[in-house]
Every structure is written in C-alpha cells, then in structure tokens.
N, C-alpha and C positions, 0 to 999 in steps of 0.2 A: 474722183475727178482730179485732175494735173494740170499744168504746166506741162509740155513739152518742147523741148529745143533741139531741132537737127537740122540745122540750118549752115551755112557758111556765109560770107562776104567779104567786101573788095576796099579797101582805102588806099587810093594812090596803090604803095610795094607792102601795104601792108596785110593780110588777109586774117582771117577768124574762123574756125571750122569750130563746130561743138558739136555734143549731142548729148542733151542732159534729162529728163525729169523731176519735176520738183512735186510731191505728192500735195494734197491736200490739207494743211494744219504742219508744211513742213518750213521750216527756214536752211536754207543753204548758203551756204561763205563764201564768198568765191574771192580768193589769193592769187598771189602771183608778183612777179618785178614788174616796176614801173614799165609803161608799152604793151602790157603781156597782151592787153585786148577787154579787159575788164568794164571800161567804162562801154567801149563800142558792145559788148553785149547788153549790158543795162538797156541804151539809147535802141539800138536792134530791135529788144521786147518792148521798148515802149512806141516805137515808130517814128523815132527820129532820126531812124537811118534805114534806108532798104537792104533789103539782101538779096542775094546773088543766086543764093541755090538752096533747096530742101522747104523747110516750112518752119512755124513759130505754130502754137496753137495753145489753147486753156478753157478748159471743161468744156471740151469738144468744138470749138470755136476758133474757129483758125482768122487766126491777125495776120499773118502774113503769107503767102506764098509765090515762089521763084515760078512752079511750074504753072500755075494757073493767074498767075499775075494780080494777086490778090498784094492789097497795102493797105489796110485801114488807117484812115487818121486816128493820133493819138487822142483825139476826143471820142473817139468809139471806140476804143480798147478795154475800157475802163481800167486802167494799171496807173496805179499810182505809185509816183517818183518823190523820196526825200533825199536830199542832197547835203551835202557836206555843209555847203549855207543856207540857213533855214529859208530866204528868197521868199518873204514876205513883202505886200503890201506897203511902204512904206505909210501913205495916205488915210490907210485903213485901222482901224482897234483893231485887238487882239480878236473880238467877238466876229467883226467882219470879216477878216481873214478867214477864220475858220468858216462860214457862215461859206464863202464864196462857192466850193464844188458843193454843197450841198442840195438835193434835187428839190426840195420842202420848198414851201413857198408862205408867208405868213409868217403870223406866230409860233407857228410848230418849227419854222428854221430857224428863228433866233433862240428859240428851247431847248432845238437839239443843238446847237452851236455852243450855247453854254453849257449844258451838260459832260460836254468832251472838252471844256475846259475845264471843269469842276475834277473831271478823270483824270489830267492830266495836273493835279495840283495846283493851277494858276483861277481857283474862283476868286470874284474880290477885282480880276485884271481884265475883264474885261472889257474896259472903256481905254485902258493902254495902248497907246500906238509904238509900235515895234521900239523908233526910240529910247523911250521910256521903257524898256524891256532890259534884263540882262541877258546875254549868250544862253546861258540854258534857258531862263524863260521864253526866248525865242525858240528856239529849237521845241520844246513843248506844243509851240502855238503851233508850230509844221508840224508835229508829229499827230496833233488834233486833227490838221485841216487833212492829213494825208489820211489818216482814218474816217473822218466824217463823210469825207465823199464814196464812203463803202467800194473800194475797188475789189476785181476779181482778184487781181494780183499787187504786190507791193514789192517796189522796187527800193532798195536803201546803197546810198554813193557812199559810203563814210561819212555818216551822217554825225559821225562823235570825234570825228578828227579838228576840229575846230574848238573842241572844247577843253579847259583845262582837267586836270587828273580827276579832281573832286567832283567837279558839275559833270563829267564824262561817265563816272561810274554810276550820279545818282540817275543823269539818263540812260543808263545801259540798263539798269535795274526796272525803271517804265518803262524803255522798249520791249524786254524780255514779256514782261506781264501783258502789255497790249497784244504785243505779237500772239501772243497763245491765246486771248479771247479774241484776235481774228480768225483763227484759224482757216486759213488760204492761204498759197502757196506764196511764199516772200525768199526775196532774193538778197543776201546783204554783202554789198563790195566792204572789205577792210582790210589795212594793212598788219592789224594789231590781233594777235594768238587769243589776247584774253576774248576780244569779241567774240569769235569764231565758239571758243572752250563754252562761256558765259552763255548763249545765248543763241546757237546754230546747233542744228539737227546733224546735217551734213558739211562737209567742208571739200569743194574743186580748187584744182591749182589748175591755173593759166598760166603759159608761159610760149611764148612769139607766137601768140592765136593758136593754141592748139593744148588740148588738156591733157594733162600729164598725171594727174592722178584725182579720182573722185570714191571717196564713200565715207561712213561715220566720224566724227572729227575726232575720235580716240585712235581710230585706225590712219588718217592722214596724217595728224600731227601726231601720234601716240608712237607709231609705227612707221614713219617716214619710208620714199623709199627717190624722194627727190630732194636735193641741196637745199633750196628752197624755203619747202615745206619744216624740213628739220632745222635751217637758221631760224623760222620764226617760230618754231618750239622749242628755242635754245637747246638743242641736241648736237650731239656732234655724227655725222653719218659714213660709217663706211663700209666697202663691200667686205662680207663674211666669208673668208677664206675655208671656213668647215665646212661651207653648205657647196665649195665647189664654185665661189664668183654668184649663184644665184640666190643668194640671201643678203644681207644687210644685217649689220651690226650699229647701236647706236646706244649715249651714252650723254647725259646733261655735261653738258659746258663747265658746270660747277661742283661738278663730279670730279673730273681730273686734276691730279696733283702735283708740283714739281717732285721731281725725287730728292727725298729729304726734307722732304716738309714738315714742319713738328705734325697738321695734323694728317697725314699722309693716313689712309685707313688699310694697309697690307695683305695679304688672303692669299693661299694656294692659285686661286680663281681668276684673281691678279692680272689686270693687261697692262703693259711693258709700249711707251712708244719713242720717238726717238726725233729728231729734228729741227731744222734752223729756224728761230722768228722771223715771222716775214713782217708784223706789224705788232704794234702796242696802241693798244685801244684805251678808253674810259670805255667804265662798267657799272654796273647797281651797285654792285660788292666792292671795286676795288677799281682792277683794270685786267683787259680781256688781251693774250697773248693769242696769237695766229700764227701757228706754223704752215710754211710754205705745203713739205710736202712727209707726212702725210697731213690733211688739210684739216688740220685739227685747231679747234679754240679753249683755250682754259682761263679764267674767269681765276684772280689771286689779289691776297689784299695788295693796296698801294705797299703798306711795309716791306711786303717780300720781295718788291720793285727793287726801293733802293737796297734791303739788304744784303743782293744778290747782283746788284748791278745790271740789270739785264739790258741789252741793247739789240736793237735790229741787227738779223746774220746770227747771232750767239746761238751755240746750240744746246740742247736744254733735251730730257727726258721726264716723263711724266709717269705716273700709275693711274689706274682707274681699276678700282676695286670688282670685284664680279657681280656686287648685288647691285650694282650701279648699271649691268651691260644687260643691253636686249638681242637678243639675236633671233632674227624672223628671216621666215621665205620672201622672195618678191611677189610683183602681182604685176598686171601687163593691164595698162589702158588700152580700151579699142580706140584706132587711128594712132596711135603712137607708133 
C-alpha cells in the first residue's frame, strides 16, 4: 500500500502539478528554490488546501478528489504534520501534549504518552511545560505527539531547520530511527543535502510547481541532471559534449583547482576551464569563486584569495582532475 499524488492546484498565478508515489516504509525528500510549491504540497495532503484536478489517495483511501468532489477534513485523513516549529501546547506538560491526538482514553493514554517520551529520550520531563523545555527537547516532544497519534501518513516541513548543528544532528539521528519503526509512507520538505543523503529513501525536486526530477537520492543528488539539485550536492553541472548535449557532466566544487595551484592534482584525464569571476563567496573551506560563464564554482583557501589577488571580472582558469568527473546520460521527467 502507497501514498499516491497526481493531483494539480490553483494559488492566485501560482499553480502545482505532481504526480508521485511514496511506497509503504518509504521516506521521500522533496527539494527545490524557495516558491518551488513544496509547502503547498505538504498543506494539499494534509487538507489545508484543495485542489483543482486529479486525486490524492493512501492505502486505497482517497482524501481528495477534483473529479468526484471529495475533500476530507484534515481530522479524517489521519496524516500527521511536524513543522519546522515544534507548535506545542503552551499550557500543557510535555506528557499532555503528547497525550493530546492520542485515541486511548484512561490510564493506558497517559502510559502510552509516556512511553513515546521515554523513546524519544525525554523520561524524567514529563511534567515540563514547553517553556521549561530546550529547542531539541521541544522538537522531541512533537516528534512524540506526531507518532503517538499513529497517522497513515507523516508529513515533516523542515522540521530541523530551527535547530542548531549539534541538537540538529542528534534529532536527525531519532528521526531516522522512528521513521523506519513507522514504516508508512513519510514525506520530508528540506532545504539541507545532508537530510535528504541521512535519512530519505527517495529525493523529488520542485521547481515553479512542476517536478523536474524524481528517483533514489544517489541518483538525484549523486547524478544531478538539474542546477538545483547539483548546488545542493555541492557539484558543479554541465552538459557533456561526448554524449552529443544529451548527457551531463559533474564534478565537487572542491574538486577544482586554480591552475598553478601547489595542490593542483594533474592527469592525462585532465579537464581544462576557462572564465571571468562573477562573484567571491564565504565557504566551509575557505571561500567559493563563481564564474559567470561557464557556470562553474570552486571552493579555495582564503590564502590563495589574497595571494593571487583575485577580484570580480579577473579571469582565472581551473583543472579538475578525471577521477574527480562523472559523466552520465540524461533522464526525462514525465510532464517536464
């Protein structure tokens, strides 16, 4: 049983077409530039927004449809939504919050209530009201209450964008693990490669409502074959002149080297580029040059900044070694 999305819709000039699957015990990423349409699909399957055309459905269960005028409220969908802010209870413990979708009633709800707090690391906190909470302990307490009330489906907004590096990774590592003893179809919006690599089955790019590329997240970000896609895998993307324009070529950011660089790595295999900076960036490493055209990024320490003087306009040539370059065929999304 699935998740199925082939559905489209209307905002003001803005619209949404998809058409996805999400299997059973799977997670899918779904990417894209700010607008792309990302959140309007979350809000879609959860029934905070109608749509226009096709259907929504999950293990044979159809939540929405355009042609027979189906809309279930989002209290009968059963899909559970966690959001970038955990949107607890103020009022409430840590125990009541969680406690709240849960269908039990008695003793056995404040049992199981605690129990999914015990799972998520916070026993001991249950008489805590959010206040009293840190940013991940919060975020915990939603990620309890979003499991406890056993949805069909789970929806997640960037649910670790709000948190710093540290408390972000150690929730990324309890999402991963919950997610795989849900096993139901979960959808996770992020702006960030590592989630997607970490913790996603599948990885769809969005971009101005319409999908430009869907399948294995080795194959979307490993093998880019949109701008995109390849910025947030720090890749650099271009079309592959051997395969005749219908392949792609791609190569890390921090792969490329100025020419003359002490540690320049040189090769028969060897690619050769050529072009004006169009920008000078901060980076992990150092700092990230941008040439105009071809549309390449290379990643260099700050030293080689000033010992080379480089300024916007200068024109600069680079190498990038052969075991460094991938060179694949394209793939064609349907509706593109």
């Amino acid at each position: 049983m699935s998740l199925e999305l082939d559905f489209g819709m209307r905002r003001g000039d803005f619209s949404l077409e998809t058409s996805i699957r999400v299997e059973e015990g799977e997670l899918l990423a779904v990417m894209g530039p700010n607008g792309s349409g990302k959140s309007s699909l979350l809000q879609a399957i959860a029934g905070l927004l109608p749509i226009n055309s096709g259907s929504i459905s999950c293990y044979g269960r159809i939540l929405a449809s355009a042609k027979d005028g189906v809309h279930l409220s989002p209290q009968l969908r059963k899909v559970g939504l966690l959001s970038q802010e955990p949107l607890l209870f103020p009022h409430l413990t840590a125990l009541a919050n969680v406690s709240y979708g849960i269908s039990k009633r008695g003793p056995a709800r404040r049992e199981t209530a605690a129990n999914w707090l015990t799972q998520v690391g916070l026993e001991g906190l249950e008489d805590r009201k959010p206040n009293q909470l840190s940013g991940g302990q919060k975020q915990r307490v939603a990620i309890a209450r979003a499991l406890a009330a056993q949805p069909e489906v789970l929806l997640l907004d960037e649910p670790l964008a709000s948190l710093d590096v540290e408390t972000a990774s150690a929730a990324r590592t309890l999402l991963r693990q919950k997610l795989r003893e849900f096993n139901k179809p979960s959808i996770l919006v992020t702006h960030d490669a590592v989630d997607a690599i970490v913790m996603a089955d599948k990885v769809a790019i969005l971009e101005e409502g319409r999908l430009t590329d869907f399948g294995p997240v080795s194959q979307v970000l490993g093998k880019p074959v949109r701008p995109f896609a390849a910025s947030v895998a720090g890749l650099n993307l271009l079309s592959d002149e051997s395969t005749g324009g219908r392949g792609w070529m791609s190569f890390p950011q921090n792969a490329a080297r100025l020419e003359g660089a002490k540690d320049a790595l040189p090769g028969k295999s060897s690619r050769k580029f050529s072009g004006a900076i169009a920008s000078i960036e901060p980076a992990a490493g150092g700092v990230k040059l941008r040439l105009a055209q071809p549309q390449i990024s290379v990643e260099i320490p700050a030293r080689e900044l000033l010992e080379r003087r480089l300024e916007i306009g200068q024109s600069v040539e680079l190498t990038v070694a052969g075991e460094f370059v991938t060179v694949y065929p394209d793939r064609t999304i349907r509706g593109q």
